[in-house]
Jmol script that loads the backbone (N, CA, C; Angstrom):
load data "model"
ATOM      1  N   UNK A   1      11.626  13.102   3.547  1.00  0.00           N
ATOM      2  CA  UNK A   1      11.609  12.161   4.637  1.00  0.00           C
ATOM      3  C   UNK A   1      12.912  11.371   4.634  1.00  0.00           C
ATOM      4  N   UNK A   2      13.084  10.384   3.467  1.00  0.00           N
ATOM      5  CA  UNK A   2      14.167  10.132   3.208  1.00  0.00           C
ATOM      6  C   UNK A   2      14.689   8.860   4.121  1.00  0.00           C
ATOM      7  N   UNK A   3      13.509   8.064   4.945  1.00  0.00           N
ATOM      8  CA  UNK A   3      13.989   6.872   5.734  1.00  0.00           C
ATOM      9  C   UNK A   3      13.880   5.567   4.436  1.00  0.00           C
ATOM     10  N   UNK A   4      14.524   4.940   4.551  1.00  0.00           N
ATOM     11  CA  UNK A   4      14.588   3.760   3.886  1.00  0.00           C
ATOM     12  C   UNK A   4      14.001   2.259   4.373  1.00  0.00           C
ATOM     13  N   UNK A   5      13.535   1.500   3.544  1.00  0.00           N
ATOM     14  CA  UNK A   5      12.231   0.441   4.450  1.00  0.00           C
ATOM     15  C   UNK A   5      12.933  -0.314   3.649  1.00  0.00           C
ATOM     16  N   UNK A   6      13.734  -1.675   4.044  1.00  0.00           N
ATOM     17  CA  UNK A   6      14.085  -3.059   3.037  1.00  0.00           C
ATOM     18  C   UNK A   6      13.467  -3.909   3.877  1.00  0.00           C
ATOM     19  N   UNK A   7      13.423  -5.144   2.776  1.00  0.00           N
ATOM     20  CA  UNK A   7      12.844  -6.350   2.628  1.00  0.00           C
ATOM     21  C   UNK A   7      13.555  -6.906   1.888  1.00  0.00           C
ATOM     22  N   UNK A   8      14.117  -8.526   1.369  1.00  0.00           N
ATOM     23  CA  UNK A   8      14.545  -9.234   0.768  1.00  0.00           C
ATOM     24  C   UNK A   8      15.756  -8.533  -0.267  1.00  0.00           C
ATOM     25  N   UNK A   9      16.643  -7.480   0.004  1.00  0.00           N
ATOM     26  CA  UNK A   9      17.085  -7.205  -0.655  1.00  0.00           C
ATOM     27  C   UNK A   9      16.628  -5.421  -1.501  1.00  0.00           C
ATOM     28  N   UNK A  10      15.310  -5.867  -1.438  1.00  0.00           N
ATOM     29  CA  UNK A  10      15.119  -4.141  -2.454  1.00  0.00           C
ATOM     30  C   UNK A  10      14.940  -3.241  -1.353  1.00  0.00           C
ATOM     31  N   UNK A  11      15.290  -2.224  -1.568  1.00  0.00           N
ATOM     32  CA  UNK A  11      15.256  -0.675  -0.618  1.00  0.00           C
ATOM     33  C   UNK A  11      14.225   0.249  -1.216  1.00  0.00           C
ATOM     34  N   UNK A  12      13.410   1.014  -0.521  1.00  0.00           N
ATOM     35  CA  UNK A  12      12.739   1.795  -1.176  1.00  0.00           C
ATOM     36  C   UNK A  12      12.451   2.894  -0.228  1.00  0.00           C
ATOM     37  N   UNK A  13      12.846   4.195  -0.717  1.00  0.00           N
ATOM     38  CA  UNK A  13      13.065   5.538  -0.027  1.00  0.00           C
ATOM     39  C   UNK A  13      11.605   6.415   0.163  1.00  0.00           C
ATOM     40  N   UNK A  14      11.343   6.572   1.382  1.00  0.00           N
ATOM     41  CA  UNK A  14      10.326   7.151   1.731  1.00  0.00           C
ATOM     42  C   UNK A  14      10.385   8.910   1.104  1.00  0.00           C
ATOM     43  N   UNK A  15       9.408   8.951   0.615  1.00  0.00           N
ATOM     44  CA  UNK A  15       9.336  10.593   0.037  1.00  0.00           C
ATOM     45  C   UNK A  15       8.408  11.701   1.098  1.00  0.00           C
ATOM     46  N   UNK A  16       7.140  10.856   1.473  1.00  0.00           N
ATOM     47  CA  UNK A  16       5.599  11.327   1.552  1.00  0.00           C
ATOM     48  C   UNK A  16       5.231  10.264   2.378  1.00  0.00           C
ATOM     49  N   UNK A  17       4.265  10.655   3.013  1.00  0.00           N
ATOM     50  CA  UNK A  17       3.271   9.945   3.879  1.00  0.00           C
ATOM     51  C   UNK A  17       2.123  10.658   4.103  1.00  0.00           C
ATOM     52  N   UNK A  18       0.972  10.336   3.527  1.00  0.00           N
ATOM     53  CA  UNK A  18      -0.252  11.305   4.178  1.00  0.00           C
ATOM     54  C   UNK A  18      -1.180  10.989   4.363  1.00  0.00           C
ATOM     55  N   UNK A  19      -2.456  11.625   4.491  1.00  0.00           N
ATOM     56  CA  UNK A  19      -3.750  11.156   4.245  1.00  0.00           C
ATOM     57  C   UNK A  19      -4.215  10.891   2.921  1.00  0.00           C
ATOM     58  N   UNK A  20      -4.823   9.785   2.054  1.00  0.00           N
ATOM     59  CA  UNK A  20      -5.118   9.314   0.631  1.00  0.00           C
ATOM     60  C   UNK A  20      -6.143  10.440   0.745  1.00  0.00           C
ATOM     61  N   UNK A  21      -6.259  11.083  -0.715  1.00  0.00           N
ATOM     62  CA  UNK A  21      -7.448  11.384  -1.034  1.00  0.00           C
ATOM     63  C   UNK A  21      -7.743  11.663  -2.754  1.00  0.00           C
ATOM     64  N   UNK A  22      -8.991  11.274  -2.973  1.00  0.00           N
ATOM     65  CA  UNK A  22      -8.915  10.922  -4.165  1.00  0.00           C
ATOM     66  C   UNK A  22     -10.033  12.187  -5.152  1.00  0.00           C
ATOM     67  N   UNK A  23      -9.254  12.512  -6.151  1.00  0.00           N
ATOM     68  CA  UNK A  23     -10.234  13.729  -6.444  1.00  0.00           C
ATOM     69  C   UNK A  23     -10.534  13.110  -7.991  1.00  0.00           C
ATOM     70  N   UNK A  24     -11.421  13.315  -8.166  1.00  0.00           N
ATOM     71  CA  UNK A  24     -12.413  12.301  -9.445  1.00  0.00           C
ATOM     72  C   UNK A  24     -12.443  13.520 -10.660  1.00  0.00           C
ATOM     73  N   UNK A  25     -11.677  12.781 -11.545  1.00  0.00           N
ATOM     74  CA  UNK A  25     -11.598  13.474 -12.812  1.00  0.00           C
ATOM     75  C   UNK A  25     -12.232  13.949 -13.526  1.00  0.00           C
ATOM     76  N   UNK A  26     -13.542  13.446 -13.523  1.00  0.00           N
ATOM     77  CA  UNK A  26     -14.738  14.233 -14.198  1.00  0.00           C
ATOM     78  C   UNK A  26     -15.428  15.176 -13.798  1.00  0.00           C
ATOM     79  N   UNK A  27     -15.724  15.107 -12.616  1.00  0.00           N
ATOM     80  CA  UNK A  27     -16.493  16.459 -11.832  1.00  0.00           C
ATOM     81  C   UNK A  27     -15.748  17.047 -10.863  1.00  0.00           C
ATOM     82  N   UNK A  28     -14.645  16.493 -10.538  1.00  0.00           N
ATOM     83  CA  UNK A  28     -13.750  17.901  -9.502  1.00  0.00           C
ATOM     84  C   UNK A  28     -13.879  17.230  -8.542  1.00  0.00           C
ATOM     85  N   UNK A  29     -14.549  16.109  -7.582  1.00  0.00           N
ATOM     86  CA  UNK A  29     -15.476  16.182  -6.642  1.00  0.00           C
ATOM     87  C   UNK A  29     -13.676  15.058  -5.815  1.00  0.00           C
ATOM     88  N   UNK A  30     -13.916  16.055  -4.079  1.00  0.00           N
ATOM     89  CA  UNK A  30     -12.356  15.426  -3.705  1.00  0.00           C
ATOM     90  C   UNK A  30     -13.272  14.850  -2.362  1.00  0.00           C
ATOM     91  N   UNK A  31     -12.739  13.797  -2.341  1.00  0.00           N
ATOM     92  CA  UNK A  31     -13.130  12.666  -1.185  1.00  0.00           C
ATOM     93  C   UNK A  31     -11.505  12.712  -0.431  1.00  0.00           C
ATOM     94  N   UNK A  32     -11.825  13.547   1.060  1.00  0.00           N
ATOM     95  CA  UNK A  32     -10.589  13.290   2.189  1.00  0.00           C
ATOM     96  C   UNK A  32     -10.457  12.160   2.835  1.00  0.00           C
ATOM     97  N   UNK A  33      -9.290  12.158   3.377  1.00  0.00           N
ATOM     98  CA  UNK A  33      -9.097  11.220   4.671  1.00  0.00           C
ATOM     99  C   UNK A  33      -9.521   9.664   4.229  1.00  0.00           C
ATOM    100  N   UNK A  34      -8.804   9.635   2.963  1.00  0.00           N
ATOM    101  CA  UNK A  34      -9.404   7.701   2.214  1.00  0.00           C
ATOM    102  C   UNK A  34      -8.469   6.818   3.134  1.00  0.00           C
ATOM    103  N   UNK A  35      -7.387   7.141   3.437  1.00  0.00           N
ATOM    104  CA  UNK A  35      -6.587   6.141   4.432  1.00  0.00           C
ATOM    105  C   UNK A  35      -5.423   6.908   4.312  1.00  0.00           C
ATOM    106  N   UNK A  36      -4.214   5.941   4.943  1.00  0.00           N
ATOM    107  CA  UNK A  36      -2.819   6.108   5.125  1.00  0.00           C
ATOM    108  C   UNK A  36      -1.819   6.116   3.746  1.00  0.00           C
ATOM    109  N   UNK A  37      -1.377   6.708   3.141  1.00  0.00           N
ATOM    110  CA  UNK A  37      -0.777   6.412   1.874  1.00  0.00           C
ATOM    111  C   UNK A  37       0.636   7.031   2.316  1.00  0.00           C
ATOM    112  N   UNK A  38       1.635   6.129   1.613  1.00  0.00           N
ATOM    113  CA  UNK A  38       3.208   5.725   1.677  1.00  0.00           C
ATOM    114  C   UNK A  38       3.648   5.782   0.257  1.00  0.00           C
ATOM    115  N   UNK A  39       4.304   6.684   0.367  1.00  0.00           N
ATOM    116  CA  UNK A  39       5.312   7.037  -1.627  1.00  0.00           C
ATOM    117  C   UNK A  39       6.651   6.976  -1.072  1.00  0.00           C
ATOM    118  N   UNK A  40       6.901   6.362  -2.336  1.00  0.00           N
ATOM    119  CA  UNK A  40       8.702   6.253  -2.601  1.00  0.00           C
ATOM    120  C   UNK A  40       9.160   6.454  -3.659  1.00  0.00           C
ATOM    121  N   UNK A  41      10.024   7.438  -3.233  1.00  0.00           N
ATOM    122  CA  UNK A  41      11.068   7.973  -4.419  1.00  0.00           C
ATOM    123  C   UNK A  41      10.845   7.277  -5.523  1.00  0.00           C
ATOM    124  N   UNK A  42      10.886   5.797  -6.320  1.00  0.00           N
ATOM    125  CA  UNK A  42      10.805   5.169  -7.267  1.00  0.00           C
ATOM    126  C   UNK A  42       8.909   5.693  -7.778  1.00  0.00           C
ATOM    127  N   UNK A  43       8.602   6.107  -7.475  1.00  0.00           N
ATOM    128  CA  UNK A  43       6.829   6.142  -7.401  1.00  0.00           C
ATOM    129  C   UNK A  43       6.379   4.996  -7.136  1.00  0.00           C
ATOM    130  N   UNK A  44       7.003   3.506  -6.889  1.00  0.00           N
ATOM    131  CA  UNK A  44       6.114   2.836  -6.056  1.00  0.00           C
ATOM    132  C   UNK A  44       5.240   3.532  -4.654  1.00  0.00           C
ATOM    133  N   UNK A  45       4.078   2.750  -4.166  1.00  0.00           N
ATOM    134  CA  UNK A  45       3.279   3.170  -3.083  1.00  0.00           C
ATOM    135  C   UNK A  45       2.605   1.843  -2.489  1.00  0.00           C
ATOM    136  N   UNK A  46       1.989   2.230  -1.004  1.00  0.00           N
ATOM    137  CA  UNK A  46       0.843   1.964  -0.847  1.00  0.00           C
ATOM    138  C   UNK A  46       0.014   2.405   0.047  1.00  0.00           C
ATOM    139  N   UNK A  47      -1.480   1.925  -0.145  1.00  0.00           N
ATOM    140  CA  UNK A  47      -2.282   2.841   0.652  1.00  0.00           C
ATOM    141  C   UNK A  47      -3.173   1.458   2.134  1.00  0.00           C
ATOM    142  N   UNK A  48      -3.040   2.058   2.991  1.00  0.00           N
ATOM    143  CA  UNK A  48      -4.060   1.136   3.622  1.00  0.00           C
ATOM    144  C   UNK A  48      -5.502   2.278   3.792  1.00  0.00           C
ATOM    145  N   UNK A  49      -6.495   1.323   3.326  1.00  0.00           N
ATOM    146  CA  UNK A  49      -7.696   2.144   3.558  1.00  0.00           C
ATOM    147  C   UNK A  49      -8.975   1.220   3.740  1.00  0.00           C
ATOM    148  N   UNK A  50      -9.445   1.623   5.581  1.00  0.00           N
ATOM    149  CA  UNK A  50     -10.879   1.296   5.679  1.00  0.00           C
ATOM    150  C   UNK A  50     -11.783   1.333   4.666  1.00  0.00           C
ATOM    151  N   UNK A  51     -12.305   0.075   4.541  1.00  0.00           N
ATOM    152  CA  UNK A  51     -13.700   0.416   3.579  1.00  0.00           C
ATOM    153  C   UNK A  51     -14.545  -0.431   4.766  1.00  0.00           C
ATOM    154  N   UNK A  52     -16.082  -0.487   3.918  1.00  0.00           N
ATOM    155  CA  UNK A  52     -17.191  -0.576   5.090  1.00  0.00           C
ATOM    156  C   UNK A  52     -18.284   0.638   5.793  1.00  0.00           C
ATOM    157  N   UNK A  53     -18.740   0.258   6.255  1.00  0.00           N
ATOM    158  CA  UNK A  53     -19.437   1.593   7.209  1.00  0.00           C
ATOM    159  C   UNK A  53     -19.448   0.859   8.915  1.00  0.00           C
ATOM    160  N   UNK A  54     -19.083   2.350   9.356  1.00  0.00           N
ATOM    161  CA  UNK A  54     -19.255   1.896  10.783  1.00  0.00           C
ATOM    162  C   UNK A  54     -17.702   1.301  10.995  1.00  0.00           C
ATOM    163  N   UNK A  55     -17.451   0.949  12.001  1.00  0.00           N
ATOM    164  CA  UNK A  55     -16.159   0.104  12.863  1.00  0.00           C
ATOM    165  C   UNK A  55     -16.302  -1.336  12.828  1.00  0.00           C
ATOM    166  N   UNK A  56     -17.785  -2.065  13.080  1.00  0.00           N
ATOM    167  CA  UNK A  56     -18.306  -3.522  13.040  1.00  0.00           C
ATOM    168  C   UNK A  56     -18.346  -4.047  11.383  1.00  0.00           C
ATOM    169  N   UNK A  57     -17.349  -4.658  11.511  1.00  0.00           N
ATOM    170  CA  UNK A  57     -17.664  -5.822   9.949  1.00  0.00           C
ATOM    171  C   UNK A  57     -17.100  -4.660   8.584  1.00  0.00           C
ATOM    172  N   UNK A  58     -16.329  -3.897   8.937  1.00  0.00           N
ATOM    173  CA  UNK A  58     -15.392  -2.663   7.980  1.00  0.00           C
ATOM    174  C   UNK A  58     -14.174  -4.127   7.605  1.00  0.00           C
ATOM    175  N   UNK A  59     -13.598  -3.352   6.353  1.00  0.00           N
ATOM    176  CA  UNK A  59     -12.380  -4.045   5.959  1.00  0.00           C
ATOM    177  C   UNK A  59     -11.640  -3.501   5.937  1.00  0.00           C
ATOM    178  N   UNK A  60     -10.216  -3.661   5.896  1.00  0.00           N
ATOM    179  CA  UNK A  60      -8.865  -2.843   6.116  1.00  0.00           C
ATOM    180  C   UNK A  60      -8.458  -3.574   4.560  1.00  0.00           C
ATOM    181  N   UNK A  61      -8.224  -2.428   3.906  1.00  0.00           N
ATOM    182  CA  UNK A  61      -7.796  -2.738   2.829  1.00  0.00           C
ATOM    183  C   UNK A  61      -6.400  -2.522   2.205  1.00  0.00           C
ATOM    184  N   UNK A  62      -5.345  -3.250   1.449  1.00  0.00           N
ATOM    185  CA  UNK A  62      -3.957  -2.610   1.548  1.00  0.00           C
ATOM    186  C   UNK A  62      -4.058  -2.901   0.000  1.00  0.00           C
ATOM    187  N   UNK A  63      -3.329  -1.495  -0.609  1.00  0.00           N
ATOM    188  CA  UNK A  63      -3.071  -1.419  -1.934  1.00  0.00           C
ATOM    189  C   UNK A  63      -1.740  -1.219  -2.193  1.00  0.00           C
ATOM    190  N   UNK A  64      -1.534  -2.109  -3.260  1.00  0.00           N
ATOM    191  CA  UNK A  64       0.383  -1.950  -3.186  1.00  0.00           C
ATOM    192  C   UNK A  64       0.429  -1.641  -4.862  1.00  0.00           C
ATOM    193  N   UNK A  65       1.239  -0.426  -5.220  1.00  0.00           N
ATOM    194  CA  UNK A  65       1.739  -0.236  -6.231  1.00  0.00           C
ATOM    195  C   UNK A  65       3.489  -0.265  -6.478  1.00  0.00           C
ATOM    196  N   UNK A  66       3.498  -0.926  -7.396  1.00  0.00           N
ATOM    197  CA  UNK A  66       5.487  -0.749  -8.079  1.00  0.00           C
ATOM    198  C   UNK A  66       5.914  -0.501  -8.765  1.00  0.00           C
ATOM    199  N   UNK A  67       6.458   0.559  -8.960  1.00  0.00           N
ATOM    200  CA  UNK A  67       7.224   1.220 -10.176  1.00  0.00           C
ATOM    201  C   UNK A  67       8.122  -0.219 -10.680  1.00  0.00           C
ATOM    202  N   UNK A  68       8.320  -0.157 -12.072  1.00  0.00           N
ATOM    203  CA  UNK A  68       9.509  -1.520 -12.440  1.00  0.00           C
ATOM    204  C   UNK A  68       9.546  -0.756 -14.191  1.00  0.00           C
ATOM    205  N   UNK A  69      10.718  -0.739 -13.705  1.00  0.00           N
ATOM    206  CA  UNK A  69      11.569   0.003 -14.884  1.00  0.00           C
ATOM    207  C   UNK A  69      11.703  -1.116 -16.056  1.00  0.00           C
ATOM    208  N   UNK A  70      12.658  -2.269 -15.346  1.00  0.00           N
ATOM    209  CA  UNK A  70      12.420  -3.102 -16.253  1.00  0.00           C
ATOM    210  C   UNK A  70      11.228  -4.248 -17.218  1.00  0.00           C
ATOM    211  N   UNK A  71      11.511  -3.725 -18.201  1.00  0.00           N
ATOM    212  CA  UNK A  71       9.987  -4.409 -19.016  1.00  0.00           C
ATOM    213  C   UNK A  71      10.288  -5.913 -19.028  1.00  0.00           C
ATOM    214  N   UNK A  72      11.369  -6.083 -18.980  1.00  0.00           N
ATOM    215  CA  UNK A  72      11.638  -7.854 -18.548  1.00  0.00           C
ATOM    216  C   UNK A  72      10.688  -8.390 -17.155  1.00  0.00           C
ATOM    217  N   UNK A  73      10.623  -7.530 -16.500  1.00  0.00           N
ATOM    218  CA  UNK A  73      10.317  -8.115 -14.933  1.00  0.00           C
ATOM    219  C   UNK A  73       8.506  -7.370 -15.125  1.00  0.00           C
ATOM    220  N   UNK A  74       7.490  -7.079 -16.109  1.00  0.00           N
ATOM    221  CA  UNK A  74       6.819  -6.635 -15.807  1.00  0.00           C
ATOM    222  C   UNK A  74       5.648  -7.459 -15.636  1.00  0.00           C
ATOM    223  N   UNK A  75       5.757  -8.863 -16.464  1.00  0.00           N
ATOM    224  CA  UNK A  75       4.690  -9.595 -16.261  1.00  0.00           C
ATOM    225  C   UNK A  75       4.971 -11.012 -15.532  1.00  0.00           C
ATOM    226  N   UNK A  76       5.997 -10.197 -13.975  1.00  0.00           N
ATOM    227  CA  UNK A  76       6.206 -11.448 -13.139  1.00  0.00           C
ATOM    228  C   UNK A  76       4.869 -11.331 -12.216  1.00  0.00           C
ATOM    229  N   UNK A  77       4.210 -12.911 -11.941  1.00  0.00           N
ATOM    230  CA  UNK A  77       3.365 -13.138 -10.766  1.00  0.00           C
ATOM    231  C   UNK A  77       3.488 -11.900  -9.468  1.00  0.00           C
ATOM    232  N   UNK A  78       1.893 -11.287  -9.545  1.00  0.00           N
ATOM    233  CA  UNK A  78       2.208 -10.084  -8.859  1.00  0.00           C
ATOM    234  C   UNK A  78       2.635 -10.229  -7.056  1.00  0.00           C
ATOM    235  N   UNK A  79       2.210 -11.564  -6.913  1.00  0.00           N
ATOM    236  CA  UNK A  79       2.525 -12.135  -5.423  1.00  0.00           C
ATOM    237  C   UNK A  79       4.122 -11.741  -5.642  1.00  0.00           C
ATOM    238  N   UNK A  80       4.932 -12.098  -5.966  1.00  0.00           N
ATOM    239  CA  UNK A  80       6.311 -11.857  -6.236  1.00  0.00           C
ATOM    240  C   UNK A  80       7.209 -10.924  -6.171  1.00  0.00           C
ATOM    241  N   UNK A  81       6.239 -10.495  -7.258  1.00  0.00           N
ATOM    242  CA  UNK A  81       7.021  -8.818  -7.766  1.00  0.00           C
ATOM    243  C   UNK A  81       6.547  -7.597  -6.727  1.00  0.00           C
ATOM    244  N   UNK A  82       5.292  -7.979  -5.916  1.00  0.00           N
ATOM    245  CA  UNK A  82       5.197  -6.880  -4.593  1.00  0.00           C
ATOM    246  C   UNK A  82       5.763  -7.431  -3.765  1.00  0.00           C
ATOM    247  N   UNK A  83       5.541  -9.043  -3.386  1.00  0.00           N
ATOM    248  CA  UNK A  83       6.233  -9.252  -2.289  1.00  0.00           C
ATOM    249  C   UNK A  83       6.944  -8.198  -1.391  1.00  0.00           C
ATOM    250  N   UNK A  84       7.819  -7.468  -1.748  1.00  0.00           N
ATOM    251  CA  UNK A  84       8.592  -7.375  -0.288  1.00  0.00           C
ATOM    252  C   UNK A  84       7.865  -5.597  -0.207  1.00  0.00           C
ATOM    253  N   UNK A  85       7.497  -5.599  -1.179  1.00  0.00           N
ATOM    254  CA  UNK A  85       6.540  -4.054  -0.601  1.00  0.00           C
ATOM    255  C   UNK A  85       5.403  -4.414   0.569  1.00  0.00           C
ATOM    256  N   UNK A  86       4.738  -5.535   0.200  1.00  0.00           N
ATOM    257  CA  UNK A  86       3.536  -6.013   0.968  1.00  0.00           C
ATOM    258  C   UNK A  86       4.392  -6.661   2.194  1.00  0.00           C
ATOM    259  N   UNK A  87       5.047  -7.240   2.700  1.00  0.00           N
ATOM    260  CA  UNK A  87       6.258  -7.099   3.665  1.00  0.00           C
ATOM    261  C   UNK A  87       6.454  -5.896   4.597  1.00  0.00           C
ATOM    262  N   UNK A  88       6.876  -5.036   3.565  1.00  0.00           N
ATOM    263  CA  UNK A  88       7.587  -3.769   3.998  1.00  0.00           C
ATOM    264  C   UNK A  88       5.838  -3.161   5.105  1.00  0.00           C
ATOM    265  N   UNK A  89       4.904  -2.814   4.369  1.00  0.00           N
ATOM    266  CA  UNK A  89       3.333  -2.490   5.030  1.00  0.00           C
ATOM    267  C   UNK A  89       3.335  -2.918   5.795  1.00  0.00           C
ATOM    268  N   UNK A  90       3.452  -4.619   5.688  1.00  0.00           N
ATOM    269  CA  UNK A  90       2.697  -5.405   6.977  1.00  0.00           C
ATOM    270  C   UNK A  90       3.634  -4.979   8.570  1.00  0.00           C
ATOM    271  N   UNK A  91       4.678  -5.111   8.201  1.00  0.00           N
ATOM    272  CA  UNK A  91       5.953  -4.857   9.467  1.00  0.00           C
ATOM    273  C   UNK A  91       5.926  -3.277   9.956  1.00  0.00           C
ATOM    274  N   UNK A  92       5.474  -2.446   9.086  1.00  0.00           N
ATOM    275  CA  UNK A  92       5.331  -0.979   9.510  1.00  0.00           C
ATOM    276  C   UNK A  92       3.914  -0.979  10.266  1.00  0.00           C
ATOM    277  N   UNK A  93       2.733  -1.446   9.834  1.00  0.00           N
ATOM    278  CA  UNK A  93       1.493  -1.216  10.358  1.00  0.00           C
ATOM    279  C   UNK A  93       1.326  -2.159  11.264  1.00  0.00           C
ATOM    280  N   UNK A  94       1.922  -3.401  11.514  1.00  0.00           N
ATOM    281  CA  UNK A  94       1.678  -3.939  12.199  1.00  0.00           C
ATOM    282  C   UNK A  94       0.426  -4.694  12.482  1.00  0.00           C
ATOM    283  N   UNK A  95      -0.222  -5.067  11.290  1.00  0.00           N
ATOM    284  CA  UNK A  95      -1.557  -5.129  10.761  1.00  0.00           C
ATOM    285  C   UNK A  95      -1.811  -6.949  11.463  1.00  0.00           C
ATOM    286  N   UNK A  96      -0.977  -7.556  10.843  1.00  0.00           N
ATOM    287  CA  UNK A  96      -1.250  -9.172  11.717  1.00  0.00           C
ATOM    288  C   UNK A  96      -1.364  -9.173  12.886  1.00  0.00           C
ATOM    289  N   UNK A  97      -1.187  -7.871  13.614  1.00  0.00           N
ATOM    290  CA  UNK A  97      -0.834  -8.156  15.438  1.00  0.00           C
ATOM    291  C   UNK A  97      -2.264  -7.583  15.191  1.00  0.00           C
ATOM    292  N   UNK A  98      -2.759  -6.823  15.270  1.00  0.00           N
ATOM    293  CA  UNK A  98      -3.499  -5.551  15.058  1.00  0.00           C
ATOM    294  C   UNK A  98      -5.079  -5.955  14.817  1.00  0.00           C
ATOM    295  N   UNK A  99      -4.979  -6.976  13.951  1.00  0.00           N
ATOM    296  CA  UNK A  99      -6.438  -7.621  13.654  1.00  0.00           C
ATOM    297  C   UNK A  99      -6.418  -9.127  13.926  1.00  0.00           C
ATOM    298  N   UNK A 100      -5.072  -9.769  14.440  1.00  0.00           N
ATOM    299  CA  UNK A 100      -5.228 -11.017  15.201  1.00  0.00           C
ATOM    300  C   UNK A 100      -5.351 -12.235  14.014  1.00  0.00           C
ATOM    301  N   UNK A 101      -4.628 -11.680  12.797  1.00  0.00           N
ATOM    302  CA  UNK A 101      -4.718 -12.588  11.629  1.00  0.00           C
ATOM    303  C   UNK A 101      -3.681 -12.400  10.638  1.00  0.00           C
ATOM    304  N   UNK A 102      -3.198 -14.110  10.281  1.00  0.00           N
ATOM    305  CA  UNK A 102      -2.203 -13.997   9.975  1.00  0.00           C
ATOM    306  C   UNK A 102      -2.500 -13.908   8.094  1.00  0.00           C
ATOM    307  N   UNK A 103      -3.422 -14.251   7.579  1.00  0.00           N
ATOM    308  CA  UNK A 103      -3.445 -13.841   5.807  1.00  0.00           C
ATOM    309  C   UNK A 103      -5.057 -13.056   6.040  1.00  0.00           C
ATOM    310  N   UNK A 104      -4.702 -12.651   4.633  1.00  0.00           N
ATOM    311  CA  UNK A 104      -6.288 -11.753   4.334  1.00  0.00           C
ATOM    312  C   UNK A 104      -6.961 -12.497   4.069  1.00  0.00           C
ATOM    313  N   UNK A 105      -8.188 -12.507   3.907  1.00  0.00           N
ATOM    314  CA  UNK A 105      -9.437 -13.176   3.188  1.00  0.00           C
ATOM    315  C   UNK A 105      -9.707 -12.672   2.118  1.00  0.00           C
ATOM    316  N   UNK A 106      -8.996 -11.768   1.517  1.00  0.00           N
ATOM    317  CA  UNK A 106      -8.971 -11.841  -0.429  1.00  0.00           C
ATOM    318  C   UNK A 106      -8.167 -11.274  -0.511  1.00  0.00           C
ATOM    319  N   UNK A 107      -7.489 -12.090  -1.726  1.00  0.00           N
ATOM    320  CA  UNK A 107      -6.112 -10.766  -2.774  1.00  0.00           C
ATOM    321  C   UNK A 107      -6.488 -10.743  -4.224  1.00  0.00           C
ATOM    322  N   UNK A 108      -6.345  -9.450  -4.372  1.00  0.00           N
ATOM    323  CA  UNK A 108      -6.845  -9.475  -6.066  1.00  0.00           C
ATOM    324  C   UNK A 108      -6.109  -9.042  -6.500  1.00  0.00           C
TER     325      UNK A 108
END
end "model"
wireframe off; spacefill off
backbone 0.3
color backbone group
């Protein structure tokens, strides 16, 4: 793919984009179509994925992973250290316009 997404300075190179799907290590068993998932060259990612049943009262869920090489920077406040990945999501999906809200109602 090879497009590049910045935020505050860090760049991170698009590899992949697909459908998430998650295949469970113990019994084989592969669950399709979990959401939208975004890889970058560094193996940082993230995934946005409906949870819920139905369309009424479902959650849109965003998972942000970051590769960080350096072990100095590994136990910075994770608000921080994703920051501009969770940036980079929100401005691609367009998710604040989209659901008419400007923070989530949980971060874990």
């Amino acid at each position: 793919m090879g497009t590049v997404l910045e935020d505050s300075g860090e760049s991170y190179e698009v590899v992949k984009v697909d459908d998430f799907e998650y295949k469970d290590p113990c019994d084989g068993s592969v669950s399709s179509n979990q959401g939208l998932r975004v890889l970058f060259k560094d193996g940082s990612r993230f995934i946005f994925r409906l949870s819920g049943t139905g369309s009424v009262g479902a959650t849109v869920r965003l998972y942000v992973e970051k590769y960080e090489a350096n072990p100095a920077k590994t136990n910075q406040d994770p608000q921080v250290a994703l920051g501009a990945l969770v940036r980079i999501a929100l401005k691609l999906s367009a998710l604040k316009a989209h659901l008419d809200r400007e923070t989530p109602t949980v971060i874990t």
